[in-house]
N, C-alpha and C positions, 0 to 999 in steps of 0.2 A: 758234587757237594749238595746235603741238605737244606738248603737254605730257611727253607718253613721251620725244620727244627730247631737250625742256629735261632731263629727269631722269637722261639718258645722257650729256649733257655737264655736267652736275653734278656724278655721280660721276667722271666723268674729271677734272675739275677737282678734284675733294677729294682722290680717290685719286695723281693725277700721272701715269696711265697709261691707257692704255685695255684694257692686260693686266691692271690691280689691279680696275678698272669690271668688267671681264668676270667677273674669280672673283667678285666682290660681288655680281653684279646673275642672276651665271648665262646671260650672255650672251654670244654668242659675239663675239671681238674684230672678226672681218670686220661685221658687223652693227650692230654699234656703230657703229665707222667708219665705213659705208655711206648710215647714218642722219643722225648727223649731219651731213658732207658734203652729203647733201639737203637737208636743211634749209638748209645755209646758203647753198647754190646759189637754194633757191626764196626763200630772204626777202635774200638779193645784200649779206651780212654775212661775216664770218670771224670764228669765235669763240676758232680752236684752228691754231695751226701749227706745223712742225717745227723747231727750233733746235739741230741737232746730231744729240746719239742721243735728245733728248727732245722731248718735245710741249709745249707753250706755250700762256701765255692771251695772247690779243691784248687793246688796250685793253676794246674793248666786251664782251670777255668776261670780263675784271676785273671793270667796271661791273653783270655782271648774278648774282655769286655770293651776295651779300648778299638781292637782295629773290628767287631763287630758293631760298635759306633759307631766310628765313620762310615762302615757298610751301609749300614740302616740307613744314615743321615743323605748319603747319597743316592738312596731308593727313595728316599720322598723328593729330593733337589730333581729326579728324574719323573718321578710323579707329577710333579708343580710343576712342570717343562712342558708335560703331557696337556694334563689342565687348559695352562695357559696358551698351547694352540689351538684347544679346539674353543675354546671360549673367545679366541680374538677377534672383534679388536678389545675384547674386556680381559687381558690377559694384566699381566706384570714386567716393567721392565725394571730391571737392578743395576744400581749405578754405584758402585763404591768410588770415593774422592779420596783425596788427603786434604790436608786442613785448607792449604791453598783452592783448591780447587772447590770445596764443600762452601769457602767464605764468598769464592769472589765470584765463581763460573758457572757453578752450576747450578744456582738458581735462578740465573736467569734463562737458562735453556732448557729446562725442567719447566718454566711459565712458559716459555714461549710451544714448546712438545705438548704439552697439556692443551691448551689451545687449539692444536691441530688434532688430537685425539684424547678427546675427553672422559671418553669412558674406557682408558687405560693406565693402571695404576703406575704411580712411578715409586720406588724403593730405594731411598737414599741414604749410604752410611760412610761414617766418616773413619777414615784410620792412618796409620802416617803409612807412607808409599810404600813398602816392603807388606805389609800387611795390604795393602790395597789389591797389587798386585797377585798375593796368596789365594785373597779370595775371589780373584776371575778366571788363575788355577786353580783353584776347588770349586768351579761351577754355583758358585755363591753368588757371582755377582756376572752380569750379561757385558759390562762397560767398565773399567778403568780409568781413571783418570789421576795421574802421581808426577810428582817429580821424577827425573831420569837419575840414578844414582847407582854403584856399580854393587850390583844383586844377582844373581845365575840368570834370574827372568829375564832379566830386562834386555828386549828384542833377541831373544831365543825363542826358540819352541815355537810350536805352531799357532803363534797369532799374530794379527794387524798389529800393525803400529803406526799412529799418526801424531808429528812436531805440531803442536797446537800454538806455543808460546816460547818463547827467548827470554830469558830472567836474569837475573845474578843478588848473590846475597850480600849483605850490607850489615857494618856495624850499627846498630843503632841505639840512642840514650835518652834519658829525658833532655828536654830544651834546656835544665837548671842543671845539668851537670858540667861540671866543668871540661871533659871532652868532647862537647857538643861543638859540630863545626869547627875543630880541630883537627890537625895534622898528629896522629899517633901512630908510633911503630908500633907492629905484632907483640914484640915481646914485653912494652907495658902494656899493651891492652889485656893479654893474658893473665897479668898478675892482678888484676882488677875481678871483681866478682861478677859471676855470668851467671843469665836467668835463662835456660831453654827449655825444649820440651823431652820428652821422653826417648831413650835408646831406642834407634832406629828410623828415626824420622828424618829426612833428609836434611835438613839444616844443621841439627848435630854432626850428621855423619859430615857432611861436609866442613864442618868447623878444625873435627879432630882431621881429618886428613890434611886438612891449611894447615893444621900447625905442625903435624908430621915432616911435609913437604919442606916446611920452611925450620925445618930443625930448632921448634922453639919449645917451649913448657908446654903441656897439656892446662888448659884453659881452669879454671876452677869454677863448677859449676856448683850455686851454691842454694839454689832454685831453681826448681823442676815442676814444670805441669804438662797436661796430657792436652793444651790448647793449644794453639797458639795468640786467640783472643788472649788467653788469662795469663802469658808471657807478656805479650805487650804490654797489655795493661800495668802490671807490674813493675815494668821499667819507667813508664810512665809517671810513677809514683815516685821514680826519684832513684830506686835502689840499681846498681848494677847497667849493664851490659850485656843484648840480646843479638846474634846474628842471624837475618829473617829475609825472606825473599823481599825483593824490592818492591812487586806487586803489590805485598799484605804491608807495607810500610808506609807506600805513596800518601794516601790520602791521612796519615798520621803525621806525615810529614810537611803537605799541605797545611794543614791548621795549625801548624808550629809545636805540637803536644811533643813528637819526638824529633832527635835530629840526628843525623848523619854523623858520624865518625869517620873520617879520611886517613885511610890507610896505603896510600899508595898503589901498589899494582895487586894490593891480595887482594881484591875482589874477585870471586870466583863468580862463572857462565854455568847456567842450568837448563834444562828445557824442561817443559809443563808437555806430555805425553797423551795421548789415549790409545787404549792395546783395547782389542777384542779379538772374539775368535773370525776364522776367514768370514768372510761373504756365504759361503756354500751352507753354515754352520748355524746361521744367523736367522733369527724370525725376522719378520720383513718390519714389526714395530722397533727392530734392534738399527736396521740399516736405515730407517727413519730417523731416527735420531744422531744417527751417527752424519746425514746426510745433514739435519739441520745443524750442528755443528761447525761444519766445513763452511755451509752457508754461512752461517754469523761471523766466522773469520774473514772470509772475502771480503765485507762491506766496511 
């Protein structure tokens, strides 16, 4: 397969021209043109035709801009991989979290790595677990760090896995509501208004499966945000009912702003995770970090 050419009618295709491809690519437009052409003569396709005073995607060239995307995006992710060994230790290391872990953990071990190698960038993004997890399978990010929650990845496939943290999720309310520090069954707590965060994030999914489990109403979520700070927050304020790791709750709970809901035995067990690829796989600023981790737990 062509690959130079696939990349020629790529940019013609993002760009709209084969004059916009040419200034991009530095190529001259007869060449472009000439290439492609080829191409599509020797594999008996039409990817590109003229419609007036412009160029056009025929169907199958529609069909092929998306998984030439990802192509592309994975020949730079393998670029910047390249990069950043021969430039080490000024290289880059990528950490994707979920919200837990972005609030509470990793910044202090992101200060304390930094420290030890200063002139190595660190690249931090936040996303709820299932996404987290995508993008250390899509070579996006070098480290994980998510909630354990039942996903195809999670400890499959060819990567580490290390139990960082023991958790469990907890109803929680403002101090002024009246099931604050109260004994409440599932089945009124669900008919109460709930504030979470967005489909797929570990503490939703675990919500709906409590009440699956326990054969009761699906919960009425009546506020949604992509935080989990701007959840809190908002329960905080008086309105509803959030279910949230007991971690990101603790020191809310300390200063009395939120309180605890006693639900008997639904309290559901979580773990706080970190998946990367094996040892063999790994730049050595990767198993640095992963080493000072393990350190910080031990003490």
């Amino acid at each position: 397969m062509n690959f130079h050419v696939l990349r020629l009618f790529y940019y013609v295709a993002i760009t709209g021209s084969v004059t916009k491809a040419s200034e991009r690519l530095h190529i001259s437009q007869p060449a472009i043109s000439a290439q492609i052409r080829k191409f599509e003569r020797e594999n008996n396709i039409t990817l590109l035709e003229v419609r007036g005073k412009r160029m056009a995607l025929t169907p199958l060239g529609h069909r092929l801009i998306q998984p030439l995307e990802k192509l592309f995006a994975m020949g730079e992710q393998i670029e910047q991989m390249i990069e950043d060994y021969h430039k080490f230790p000024m290289g880059n290391i990528r950490i994707a979290g979920n919200y837990l872990a972005t609030s509470l953990l990793i910044p202090r071990w992101a200060s304390l790595f930094k420290q030890r190698f200063r002139d190595l960038g660190i690249q931090i993004s936040t996303a709820n677990s299932y996404e987290t997890m995508e993008k250390l399978i899509n070579f996006e990010a070098d480290v994980a760090i998510y909630s354990d929650m039942e996903f195809p990845s999670h400890n499959t496939g060819n990567f580490e896995y290390r139990e960082l943290y023991k958790d469990e999720y907890v109803f929680v309310v403002s101090s002024e509501h009246p099931f604050a520090k109260q004994q409440v069954c599932l089945e009124d707590m669900v008919s109460e208004a709930f504030i979470m965060r967005e489909e797929g994030s570990a503490a939703r999914e675990r919500l709906l499966r409590l009440c699956e489990d326990r054969k009761v109403g699906q919960p009425k979520i009546e506020l949604q945000f992509n935080g989990v700070n701007e959840t809190i927050l908002a329960v905080i304020a008086g309105y509803g009912i959030t279910f949230v790791s007991s971690l990101l709750a603790q020191p809310y709970l300390d200063q009395g702003t939120l309180a605890k809901v006693e639900t008997g035995d639904t309290v559901t067990k979580h773990s706080i995770w970190m998946a990367s690829r094996p040892k063999a796989e790994q730049e050595s600023y990767v198993q640095s970090f992963i080493a000072l981790v393990m350190e910080q737990l031990e003490k």
